[in-house]
C-alpha positions in Angstrom: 49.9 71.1 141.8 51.9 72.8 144.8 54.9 73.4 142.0 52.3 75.3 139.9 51.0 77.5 142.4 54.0 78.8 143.1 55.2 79.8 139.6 55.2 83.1 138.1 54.1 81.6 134.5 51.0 79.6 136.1 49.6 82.6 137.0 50.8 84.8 133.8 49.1 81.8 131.9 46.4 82.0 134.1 45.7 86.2 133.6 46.3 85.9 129.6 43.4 83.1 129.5 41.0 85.5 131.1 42.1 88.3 128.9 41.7 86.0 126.1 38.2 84.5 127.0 37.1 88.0 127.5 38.1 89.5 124.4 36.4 85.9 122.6 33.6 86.2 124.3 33.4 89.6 123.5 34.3 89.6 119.8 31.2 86.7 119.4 28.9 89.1 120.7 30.2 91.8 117.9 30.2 89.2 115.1 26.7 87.6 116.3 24.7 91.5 116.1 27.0 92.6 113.1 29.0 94.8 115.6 26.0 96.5 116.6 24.9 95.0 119.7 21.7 95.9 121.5 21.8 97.3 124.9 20.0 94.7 126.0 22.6 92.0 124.9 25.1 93.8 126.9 23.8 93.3 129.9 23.5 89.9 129.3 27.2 89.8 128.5 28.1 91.5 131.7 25.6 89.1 133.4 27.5 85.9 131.6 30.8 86.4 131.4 31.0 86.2 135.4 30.2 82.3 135.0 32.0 81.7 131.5 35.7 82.9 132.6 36.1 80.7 135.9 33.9 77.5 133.9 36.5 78.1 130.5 39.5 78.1 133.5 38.0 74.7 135.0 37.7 73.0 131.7 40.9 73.9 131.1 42.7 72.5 133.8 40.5 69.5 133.8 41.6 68.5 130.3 45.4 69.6 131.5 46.0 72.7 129.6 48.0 74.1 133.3 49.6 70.8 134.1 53.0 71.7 133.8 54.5 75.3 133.9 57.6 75.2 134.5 58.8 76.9 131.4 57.3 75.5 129.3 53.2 74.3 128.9 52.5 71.1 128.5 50.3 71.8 125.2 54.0 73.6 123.8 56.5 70.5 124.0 56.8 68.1 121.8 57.3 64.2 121.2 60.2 62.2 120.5 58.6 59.1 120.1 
């Protein structure tokens, strides 16, 4: 874990998943209300997506999406065997 925190790609990694869980988060709102959403519902996205992003981000590295970043992700490589 001390290798990762010091990579540039961790954390590039790292910013592109919260983009990413944002803009799905975001986009399931739109398709859930036909891309008309309620003011109401926004606020309840504003108030959620505080908790989503950092529980997406420890699901993630639980199941070992950020395990190895040193070039290359773990999910990206591929077996020989």
């Amino acid at each position: 874990m001390k290798n990762i925190l010091g990579n540039f790609h961790f954390y590039l990694m790292l910013f592109l998943d919260v983009l990413l869980i944002a803009a799905a988060y975001l986009l399931a709102f739109l398709l859930r209300f036909e891309g008309q959403v309620p003011p109401s519902e926004w606020v309840h996205l504003r108030e959620t997506l505080p908790y989503i992003i950092p529980l997406k981000l420890l699901l993630f590295a639980l199941f070992g999406l950020y395990r190895e970043c040193g070039g290359t992700p773990a999910s990206w490589t591929w077996s020989t065997s």
